[in-house]
LONUKE-223817 format. One record per atom (N, C-alpha, C): residue in three letters; z, y, x. Coordinates in steps of 0.2 Angstrom, whole numbers, plus 5000, padded with zeros to 4 digits. Layout:
<atoms>
ALAZYX
...
</atoms>
This chain:
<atoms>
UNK493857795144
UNK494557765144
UNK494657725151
UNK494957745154
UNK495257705160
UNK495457635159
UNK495257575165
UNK495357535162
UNK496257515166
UNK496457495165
UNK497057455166
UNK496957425174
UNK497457435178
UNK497157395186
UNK497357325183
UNK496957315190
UNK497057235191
UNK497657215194
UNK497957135191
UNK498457105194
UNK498557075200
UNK498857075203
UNK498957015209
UNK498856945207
UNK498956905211
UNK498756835209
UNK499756835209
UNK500256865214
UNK500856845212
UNK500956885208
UNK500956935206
UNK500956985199
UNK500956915191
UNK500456885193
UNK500056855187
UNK500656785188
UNK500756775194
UNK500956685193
UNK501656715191
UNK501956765194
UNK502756765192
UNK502856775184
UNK502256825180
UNK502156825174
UNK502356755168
UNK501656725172
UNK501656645169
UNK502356595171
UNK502656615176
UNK503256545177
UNK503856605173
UNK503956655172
UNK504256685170
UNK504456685160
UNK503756655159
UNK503856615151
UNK503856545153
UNK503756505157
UNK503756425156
UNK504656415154
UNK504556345153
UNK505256335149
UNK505156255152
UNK505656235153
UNK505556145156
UNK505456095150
UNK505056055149
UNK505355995143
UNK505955965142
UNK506355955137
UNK506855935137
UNK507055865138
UNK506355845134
UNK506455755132
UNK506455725137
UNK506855665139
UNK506855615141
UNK506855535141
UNK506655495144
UNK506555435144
UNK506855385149
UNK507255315149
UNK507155275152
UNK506655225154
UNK506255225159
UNK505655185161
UNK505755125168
UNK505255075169
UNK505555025173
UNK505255065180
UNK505455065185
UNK505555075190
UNK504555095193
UNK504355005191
UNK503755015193
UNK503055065188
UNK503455085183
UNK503155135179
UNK503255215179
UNK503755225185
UNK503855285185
UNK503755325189
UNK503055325193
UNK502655365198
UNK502155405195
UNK502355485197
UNK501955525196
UNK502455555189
UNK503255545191
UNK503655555183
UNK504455595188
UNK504455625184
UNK505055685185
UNK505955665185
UNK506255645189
UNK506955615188
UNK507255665185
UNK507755635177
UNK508155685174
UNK508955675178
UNK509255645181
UNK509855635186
UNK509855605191
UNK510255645194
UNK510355585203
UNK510455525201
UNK510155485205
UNK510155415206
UNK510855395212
UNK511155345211
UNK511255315217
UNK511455245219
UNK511455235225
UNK511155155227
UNK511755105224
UNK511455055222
UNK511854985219
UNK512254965226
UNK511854965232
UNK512054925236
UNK512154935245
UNK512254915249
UNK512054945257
UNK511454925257
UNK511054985261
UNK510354965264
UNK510454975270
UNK510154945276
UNK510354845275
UNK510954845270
UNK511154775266
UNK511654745267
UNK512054715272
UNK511754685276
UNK511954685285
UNK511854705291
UNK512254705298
UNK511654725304
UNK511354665302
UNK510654695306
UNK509954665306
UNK509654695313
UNK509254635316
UNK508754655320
UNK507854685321
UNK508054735324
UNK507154775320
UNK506754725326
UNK506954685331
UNK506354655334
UNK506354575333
UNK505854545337
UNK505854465337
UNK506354475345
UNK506654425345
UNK507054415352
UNK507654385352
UNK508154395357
UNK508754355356
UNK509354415355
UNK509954385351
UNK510554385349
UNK510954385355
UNK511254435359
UNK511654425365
UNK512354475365
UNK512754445370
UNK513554475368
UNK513254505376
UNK513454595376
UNK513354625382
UNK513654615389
UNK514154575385
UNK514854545390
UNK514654495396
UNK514154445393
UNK513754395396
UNK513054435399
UNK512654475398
UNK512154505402
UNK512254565404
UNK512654555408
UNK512954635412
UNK512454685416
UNK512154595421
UNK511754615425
UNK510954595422
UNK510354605425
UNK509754535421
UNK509654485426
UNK509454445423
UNK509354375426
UNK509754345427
UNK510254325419
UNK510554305415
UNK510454235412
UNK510554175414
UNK510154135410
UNK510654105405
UNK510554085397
UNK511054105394
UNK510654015388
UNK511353995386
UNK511153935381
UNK510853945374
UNK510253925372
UNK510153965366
UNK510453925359
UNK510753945358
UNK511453915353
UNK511253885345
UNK510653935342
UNK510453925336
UNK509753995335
UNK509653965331
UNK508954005328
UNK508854025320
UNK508854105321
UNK509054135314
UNK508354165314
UNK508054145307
UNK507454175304
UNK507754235300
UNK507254265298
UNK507454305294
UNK507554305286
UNK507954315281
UNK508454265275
UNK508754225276
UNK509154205284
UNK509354165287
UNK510054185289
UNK510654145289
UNK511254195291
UNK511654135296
UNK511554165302
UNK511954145309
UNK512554135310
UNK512754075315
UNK513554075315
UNK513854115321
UNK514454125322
UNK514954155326
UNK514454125333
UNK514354185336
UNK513954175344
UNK514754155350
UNK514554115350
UNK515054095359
UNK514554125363
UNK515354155369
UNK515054165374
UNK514754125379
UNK514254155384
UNK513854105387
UNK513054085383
UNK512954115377
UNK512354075372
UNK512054145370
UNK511554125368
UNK511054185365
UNK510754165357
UNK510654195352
UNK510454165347
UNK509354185347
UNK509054135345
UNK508254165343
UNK508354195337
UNK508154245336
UNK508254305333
UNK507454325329
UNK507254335323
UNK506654375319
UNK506854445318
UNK506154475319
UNK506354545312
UNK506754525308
UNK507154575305
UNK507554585296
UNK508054515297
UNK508154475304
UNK508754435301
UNK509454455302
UNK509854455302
UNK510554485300
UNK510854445308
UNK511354485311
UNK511354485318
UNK512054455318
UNK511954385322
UNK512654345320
UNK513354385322
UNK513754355320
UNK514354385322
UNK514454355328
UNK514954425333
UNK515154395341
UNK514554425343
UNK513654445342
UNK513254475346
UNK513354565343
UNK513054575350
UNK513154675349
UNK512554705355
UNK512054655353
UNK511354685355
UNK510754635354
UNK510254655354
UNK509654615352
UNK509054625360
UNK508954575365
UNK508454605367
UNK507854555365
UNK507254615367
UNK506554575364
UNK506454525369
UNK505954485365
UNK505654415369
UNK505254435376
UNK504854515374
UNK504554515380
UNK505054535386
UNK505554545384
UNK506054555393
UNK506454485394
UNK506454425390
UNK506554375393
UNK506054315391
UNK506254265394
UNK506054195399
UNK506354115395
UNK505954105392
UNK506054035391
UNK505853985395
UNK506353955401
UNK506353905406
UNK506153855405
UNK506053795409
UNK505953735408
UNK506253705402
UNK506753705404
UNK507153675398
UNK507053735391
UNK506853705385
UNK506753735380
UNK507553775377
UNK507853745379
UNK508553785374
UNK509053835380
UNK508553875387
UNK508953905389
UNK508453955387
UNK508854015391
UNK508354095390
UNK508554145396
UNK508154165399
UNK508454205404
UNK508554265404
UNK508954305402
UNK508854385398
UNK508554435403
UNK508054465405
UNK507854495414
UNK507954555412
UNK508254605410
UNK508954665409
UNK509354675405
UNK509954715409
UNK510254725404
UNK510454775397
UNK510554735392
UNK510454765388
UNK511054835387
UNK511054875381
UNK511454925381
UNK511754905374
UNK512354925370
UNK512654915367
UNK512354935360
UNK512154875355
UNK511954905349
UNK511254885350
UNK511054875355
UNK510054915356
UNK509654835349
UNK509354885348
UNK508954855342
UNK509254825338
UNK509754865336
UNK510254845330
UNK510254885323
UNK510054875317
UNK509954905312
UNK510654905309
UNK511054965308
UNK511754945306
UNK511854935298
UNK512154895294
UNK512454895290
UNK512554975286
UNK512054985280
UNK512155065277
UNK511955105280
UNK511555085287
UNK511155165289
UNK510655185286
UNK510255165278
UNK509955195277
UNK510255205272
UNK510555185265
UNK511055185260
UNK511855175261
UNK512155185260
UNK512755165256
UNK512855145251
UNK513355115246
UNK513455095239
UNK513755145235
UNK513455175232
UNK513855265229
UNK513655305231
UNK513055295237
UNK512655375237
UNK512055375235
UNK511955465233
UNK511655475230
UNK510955465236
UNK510355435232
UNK509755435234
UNK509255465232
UNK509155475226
UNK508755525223
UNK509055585220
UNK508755625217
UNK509155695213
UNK508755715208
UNK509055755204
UNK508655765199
UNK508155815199
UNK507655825197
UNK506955845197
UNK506655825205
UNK506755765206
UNK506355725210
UNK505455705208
UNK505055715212
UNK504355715208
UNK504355635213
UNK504155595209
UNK504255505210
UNK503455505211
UNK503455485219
UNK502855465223
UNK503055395225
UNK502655355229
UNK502755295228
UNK503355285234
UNK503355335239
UNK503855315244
UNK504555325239
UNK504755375238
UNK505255375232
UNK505455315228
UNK504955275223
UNK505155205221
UNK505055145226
UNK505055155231
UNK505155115236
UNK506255135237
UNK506155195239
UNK506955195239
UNK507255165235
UNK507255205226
UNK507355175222
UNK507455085219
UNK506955065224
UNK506954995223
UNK507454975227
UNK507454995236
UNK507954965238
UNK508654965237
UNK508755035232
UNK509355035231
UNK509655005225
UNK509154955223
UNK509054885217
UNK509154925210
UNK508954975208
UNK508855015205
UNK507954975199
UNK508154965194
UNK507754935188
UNK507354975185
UNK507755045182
UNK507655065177
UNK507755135180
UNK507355195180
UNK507455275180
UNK507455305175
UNK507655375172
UNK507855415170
UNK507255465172
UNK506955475168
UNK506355525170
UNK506155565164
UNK505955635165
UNK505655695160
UNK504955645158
UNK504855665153
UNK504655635148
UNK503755695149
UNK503155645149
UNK502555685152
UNK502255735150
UNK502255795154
UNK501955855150
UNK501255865146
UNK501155865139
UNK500655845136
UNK500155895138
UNK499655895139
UNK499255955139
UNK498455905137
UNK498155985132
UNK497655965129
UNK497056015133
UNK496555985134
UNK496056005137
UNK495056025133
UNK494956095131
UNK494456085128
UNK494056145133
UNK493256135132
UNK492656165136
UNK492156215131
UNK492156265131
UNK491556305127
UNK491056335130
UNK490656335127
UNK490056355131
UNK489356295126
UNK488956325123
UNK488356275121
UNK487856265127
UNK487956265131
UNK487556255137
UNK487756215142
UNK488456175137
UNK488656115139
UNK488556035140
UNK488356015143
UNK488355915140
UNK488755885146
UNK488755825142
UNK489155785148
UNK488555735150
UNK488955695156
UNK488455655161
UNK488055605156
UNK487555585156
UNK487455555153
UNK487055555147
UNK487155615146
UNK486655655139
UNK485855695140
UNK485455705138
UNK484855735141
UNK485255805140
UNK485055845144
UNK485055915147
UNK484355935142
UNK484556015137
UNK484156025133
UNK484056115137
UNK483356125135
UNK483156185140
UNK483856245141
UNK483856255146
UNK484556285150
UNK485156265149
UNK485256205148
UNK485856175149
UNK486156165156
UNK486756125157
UNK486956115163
UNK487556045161
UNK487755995166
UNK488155965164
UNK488655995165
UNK489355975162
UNK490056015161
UNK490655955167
UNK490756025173
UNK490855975178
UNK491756005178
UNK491856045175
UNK492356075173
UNK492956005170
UNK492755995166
UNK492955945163
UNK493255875165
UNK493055865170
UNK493255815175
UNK493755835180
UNK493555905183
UNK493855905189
UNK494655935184
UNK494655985179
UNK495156005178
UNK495555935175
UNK495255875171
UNK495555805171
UNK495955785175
UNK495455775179
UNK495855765185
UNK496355795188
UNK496455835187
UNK497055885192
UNK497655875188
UNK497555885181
UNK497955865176
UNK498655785177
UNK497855755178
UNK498155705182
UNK498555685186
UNK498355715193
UNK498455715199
UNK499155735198
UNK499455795193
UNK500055825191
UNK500355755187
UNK500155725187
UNK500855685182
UNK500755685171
UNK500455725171
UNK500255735165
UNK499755715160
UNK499955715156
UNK499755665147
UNK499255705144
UNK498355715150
UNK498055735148
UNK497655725144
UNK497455775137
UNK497055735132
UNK496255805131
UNK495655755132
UNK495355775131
UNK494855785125
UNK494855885125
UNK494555885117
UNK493755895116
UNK493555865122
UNK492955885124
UNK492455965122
UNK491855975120
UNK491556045121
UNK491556035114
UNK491756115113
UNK491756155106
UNK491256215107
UNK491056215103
UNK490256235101
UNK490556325101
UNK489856365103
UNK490256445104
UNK490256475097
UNK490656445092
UNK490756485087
UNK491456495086
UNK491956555082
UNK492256575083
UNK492756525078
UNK492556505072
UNK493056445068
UNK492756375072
UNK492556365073
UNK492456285079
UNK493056305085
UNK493156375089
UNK493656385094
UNK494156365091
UNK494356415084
UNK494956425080
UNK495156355079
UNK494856285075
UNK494856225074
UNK495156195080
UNK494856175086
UNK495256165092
UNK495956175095
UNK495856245092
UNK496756285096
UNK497156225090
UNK497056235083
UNK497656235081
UNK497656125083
UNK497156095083
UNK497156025084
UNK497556015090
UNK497256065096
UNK497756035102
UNK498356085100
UNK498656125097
UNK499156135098
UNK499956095094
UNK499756055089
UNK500056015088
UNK500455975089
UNK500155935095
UNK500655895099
UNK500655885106
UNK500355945108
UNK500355965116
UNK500956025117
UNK501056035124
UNK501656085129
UNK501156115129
UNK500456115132
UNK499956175133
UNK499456155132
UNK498956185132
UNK498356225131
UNK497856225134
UNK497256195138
UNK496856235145
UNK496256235142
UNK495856315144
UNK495056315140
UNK494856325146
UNK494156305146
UNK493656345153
UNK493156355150
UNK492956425150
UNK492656485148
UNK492856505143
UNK492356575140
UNK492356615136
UNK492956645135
UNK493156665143
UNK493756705141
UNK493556785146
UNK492956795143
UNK492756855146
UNK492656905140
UNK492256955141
UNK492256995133
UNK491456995130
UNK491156935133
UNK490656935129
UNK490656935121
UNK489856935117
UNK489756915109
UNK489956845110
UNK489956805114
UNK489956725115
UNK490556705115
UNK491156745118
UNK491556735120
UNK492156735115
UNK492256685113
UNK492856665108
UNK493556675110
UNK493756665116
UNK494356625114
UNK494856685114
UNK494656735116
UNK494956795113
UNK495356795107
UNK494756815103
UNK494956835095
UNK495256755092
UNK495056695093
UNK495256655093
UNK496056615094
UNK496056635099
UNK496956635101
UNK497256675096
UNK496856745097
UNK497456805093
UNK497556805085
UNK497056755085
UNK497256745078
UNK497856675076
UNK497556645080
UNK497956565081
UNK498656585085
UNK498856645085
UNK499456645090
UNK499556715096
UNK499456725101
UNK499656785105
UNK499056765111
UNK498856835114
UNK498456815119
UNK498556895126
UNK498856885132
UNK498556935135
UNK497856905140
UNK497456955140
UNK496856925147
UNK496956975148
UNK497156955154
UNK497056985163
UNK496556975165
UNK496557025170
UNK495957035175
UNK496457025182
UNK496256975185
UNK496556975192
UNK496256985198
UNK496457045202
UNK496257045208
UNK496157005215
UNK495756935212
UNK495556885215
UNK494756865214
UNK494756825220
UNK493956805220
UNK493856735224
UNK493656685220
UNK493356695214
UNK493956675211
UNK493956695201
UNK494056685197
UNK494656745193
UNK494156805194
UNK494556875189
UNK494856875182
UNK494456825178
UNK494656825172
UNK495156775170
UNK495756785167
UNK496556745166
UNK496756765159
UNK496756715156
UNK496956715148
UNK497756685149
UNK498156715144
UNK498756675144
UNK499156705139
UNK499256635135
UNK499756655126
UNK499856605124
UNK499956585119
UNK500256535116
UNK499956535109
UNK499856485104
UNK499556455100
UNK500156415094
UNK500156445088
UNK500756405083
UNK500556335082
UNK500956285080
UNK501056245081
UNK500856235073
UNK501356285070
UNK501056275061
UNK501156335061
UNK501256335052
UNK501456405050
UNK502156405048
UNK502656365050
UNK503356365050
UNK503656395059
UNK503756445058
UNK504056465068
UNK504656415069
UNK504856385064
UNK505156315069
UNK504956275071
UNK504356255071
UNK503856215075
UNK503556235080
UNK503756305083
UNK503556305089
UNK502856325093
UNK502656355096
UNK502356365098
UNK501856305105
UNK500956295105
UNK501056275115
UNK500756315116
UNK501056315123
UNK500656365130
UNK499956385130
UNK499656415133
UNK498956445132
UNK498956455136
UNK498256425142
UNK498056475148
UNK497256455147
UNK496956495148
UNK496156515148
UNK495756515153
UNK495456475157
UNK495256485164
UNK494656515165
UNK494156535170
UNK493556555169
UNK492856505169
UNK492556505167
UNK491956445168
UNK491756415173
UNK491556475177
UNK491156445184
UNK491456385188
UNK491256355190
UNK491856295193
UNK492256305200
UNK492156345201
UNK492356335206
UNK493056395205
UNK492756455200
UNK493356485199
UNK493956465195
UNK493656405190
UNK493856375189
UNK494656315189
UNK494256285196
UNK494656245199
UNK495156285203
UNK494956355208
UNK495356385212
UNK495956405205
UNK495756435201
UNK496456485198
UNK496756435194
UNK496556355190
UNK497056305191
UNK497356295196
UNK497256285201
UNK497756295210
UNK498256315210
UNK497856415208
UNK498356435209
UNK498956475203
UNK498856465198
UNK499056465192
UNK499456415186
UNK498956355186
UNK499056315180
UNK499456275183
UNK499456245192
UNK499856195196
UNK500556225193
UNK500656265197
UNK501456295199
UNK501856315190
UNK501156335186
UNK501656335176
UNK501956255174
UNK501356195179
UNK501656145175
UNK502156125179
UNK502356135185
UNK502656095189
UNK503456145186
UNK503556205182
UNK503856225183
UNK504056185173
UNK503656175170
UNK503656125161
UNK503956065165
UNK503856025171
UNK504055965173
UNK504755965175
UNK505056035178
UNK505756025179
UNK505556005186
UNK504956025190
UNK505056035199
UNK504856085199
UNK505256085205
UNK505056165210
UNK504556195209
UNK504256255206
UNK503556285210
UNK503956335217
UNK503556295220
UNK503656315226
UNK503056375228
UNK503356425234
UNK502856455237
UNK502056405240
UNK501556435237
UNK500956405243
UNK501056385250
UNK500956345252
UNK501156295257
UNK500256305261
UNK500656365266
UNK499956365271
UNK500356375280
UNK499756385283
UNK499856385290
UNK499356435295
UNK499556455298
UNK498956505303
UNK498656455305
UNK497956465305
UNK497556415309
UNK496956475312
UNK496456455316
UNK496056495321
UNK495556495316
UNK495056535315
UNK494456565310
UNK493856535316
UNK493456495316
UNK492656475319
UNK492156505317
UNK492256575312
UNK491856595308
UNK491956675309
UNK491456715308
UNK491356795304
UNK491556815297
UNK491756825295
UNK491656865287
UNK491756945285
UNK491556955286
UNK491357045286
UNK491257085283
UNK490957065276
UNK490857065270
UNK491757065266
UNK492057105268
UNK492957105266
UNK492557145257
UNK493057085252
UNK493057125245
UNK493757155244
UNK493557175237
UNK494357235239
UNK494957205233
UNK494657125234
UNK494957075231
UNK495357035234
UNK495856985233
UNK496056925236
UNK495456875237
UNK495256865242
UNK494856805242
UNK495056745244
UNK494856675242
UNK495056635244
UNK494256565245
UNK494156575250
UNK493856545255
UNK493956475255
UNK493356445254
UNK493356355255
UNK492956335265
UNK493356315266
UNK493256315273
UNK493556235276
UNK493456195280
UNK493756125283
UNK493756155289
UNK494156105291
UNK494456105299
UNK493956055303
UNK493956065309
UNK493356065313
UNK493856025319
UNK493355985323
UNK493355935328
UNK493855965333
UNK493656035333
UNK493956065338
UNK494856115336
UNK494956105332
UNK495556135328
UNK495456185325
UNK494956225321
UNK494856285320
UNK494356255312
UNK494256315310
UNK494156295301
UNK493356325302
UNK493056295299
UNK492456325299
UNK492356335290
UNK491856405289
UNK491756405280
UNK490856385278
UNK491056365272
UNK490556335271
UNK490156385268
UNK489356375269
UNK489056455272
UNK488956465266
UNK489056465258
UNK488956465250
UNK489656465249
UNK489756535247
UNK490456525243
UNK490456575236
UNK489656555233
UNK489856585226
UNK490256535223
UNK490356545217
UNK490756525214
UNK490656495206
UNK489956475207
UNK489756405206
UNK489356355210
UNK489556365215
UNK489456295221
UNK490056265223
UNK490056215216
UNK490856185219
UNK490656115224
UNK490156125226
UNK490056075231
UNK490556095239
UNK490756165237
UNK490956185245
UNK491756145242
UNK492056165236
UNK492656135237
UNK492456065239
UNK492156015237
UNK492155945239
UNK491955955249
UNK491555985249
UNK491455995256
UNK492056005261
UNK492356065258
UNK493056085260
UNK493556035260
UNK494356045264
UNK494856025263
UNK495456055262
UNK495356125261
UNK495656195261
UNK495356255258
UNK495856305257
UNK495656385257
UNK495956425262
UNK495556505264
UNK495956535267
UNK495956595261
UNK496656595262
UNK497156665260
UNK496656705261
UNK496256755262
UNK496056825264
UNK496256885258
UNK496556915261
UNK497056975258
UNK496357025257
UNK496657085253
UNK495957115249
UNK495757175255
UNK495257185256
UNK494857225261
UNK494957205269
UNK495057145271
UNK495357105278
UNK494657065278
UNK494257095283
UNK493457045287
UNK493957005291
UNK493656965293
UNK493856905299
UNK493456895303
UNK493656905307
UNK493256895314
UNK493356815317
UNK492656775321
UNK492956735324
UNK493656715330
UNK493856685328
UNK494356685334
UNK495256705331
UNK494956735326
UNK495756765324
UNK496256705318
UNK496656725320
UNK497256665313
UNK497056715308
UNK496956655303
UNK496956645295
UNK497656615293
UNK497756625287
UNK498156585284
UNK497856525278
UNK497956465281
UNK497656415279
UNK497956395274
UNK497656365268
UNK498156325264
UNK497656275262
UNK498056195262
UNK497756145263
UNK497556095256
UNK497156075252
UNK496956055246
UNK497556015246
UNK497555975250
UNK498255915246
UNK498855935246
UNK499255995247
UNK499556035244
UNK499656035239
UNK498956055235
UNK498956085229
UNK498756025224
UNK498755985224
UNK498555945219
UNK498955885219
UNK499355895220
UNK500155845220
UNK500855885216
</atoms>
């Protein structure tokens, strides 16, 4: 029997964003609670940012009328701190001026302290050039206006974002409501940190890193810890996290071993296809869905199956599990975000797979790989700060572009 070829890694990702479906629910949350959360409508600002001109230096408050030429000596009329509001500037006067204080009326320039001179007498100031119209003037509204839009919807809310959101005195946002996802590990050759290690065990490092990533994403992840390799212990799992979870994640036993459950397990719990993808590391790719009950009003969640190794692991969440949730979130999955960079290195040894290579960038601007890229030595990922794309049957010679794609990218 001929087997079925293998998929592309975009074969397989358009598959998977091609069922994903957004969550619907939403929430109102305070401002300082909604980082790492998804805007469900455009926002827009309560107020002008600035509320007035303002000056971005320390210095003086001067009408360009009076310092035409420098060496200018001018009366210093009054002294504005910053949450301080100045009066009407006469000509012939200069006002002292801080960052962020609001630029009296009558001035139409700010020059800094270090281009002028405070003379014997304390209350004069000698301007030593001339300034230009505006110069160090923050306008009124150049970063907000009152009625426009600041943020939009499916905004992914990083901290620079509720910073906007703050100045634009904004309390309370409108956000998609966290994508649940439940996380279980099989394999009896599992334990966790901290447990003795029984003859051929190993600790389960899966389980953190994919945690984490879960994380990283914004997501309400809930951990079902390791489920023993029997086929009603897999079964018991599926149906506990399908519940009250949007998805699903296993790592291993989604190969066609006797050990290998999650096959027959899904198929009974719900629908499964396993792919084989034309990728290295991490060929084998489960993906189906799990009933929620035994009423089909209740829905289905998501299913994806990842490989064990960890490192194949962690790649095919990257490139797979990132862009299905971000697409459940209601953000963009966007194309992979790489760049040609120059290869430090040989690879000669071309498979007739997508490889994706853990390599860092190096002092001199070019990536170096780190010399272990099986795929379970996840210390290269920690080593690394990137992968290179390598297309299937393409060696690399020193010296030539790669297509680089960089870890923090992928984990936001």
């Amino acid at each position: 029997m001929t087997k079925p070829p293998m998929l592309t890694a975009q074969q397989a990702l358009d598959h998977l964003l091609s069922n994903a479906v957004t969550v619907n629910e939403s929430e109102k949350v305070n401002t300082q609670a909604a980082l790492g959360r998804v805007l469900t409508e455009d926002v827009k600002s309560l107020v002008d940012v600035p509320p007035l001109d303002n000056t971005s230096m320390d210095g003086y408050a001067v009408r360009c009328a009076d310092t035409v030429t420098p060496g200018q000596t001018l009366r210093i009329a009054q002294r504005i701190p910053a949450g301080s509001i100045g009066t009407q500037l006469e000509p012939g006067t200069a006002a002292r001026i801080f960052t962020g204080a609001p630029v009296p009326p009558g001035a139409d320039a700010v020059v800094m302290q270090e281009d002028c001179t405070v003379g014997d007498q304390p209350d004069q100031v000698t301007i030593n050039v001339a300034p230009t119209l505006g110069q160090w003037i923050r306008r009124s509204g150049e970063d907000l206006t009152t009625g426009k839009t600041c943020l939009t919807a499916g905004t992914f809310l990083r901290p620079q974002e509720l910073g906007v959101a703050a100045s634009a005195g904004l309390t309370h946002l409108n956000v998609k409501r966290r994508v649940k996802v439940a996380a279980f590990f099989t394999g009896d050759e599992l334990a966790l940190p901290g447990e003795p290690l029984k003859p051929g065990g190993i600790y389960n490092s899966n389980r953190d890193t994919l945690l984490a990533c879960l994380k990283s994403l914004g997501c309400d992840a809930t951990d079902l810890g390791i489920v023993p390799d029997r086929l009603d212990a897999t079964r018991e799992a599926l149906r506990k996290a399908s519940k009250d979870h949007d998805l699903i994640i296993t790592s291993g036993g989604v190969s066609v071993g006797e050990e290998d459950h999650i096959k027959p397990a899904v198929t009974a719990e719900g629908r499964l296809d396993l792919w084989q993808i034309a990728i290295k590391p991490g060929k084998p790719l489960a993906f189906g869905a799990v009933r929620k009950s035994s009423e089909p009003k209740d829905g289905e969640a998501w299913f994806i199956g990842l490989p064990g190794n960890p490192v194949s692991s962690f790649v095919t969440f990257l490139l797979f599990v990132r862009p299905f949730i971000l697409k459940l979130q209601g953000r963009e999955a966007k194309h992979l975000q790489s760049y040609l960079m120059r290869a430090d290195f040989d690879w000669l040894k071309a498979d007739r797979r997508n490889e994706f290579l853990r390599v860092k960038i190096n002092d001199q601007g070019g990536l170096d790989l780190y010399p272990n890229q099986s795929s379970g030595v996840l210390t290269s990922a920690s080593w690394g700060d990137g992968l290179v794309d390598c297309p299937p049957n393409q060696p690399i010679k020193s010296g030539e572009l790669v297509k680089y794609i960089p870890f923090d990218a992928l984990l936001k």
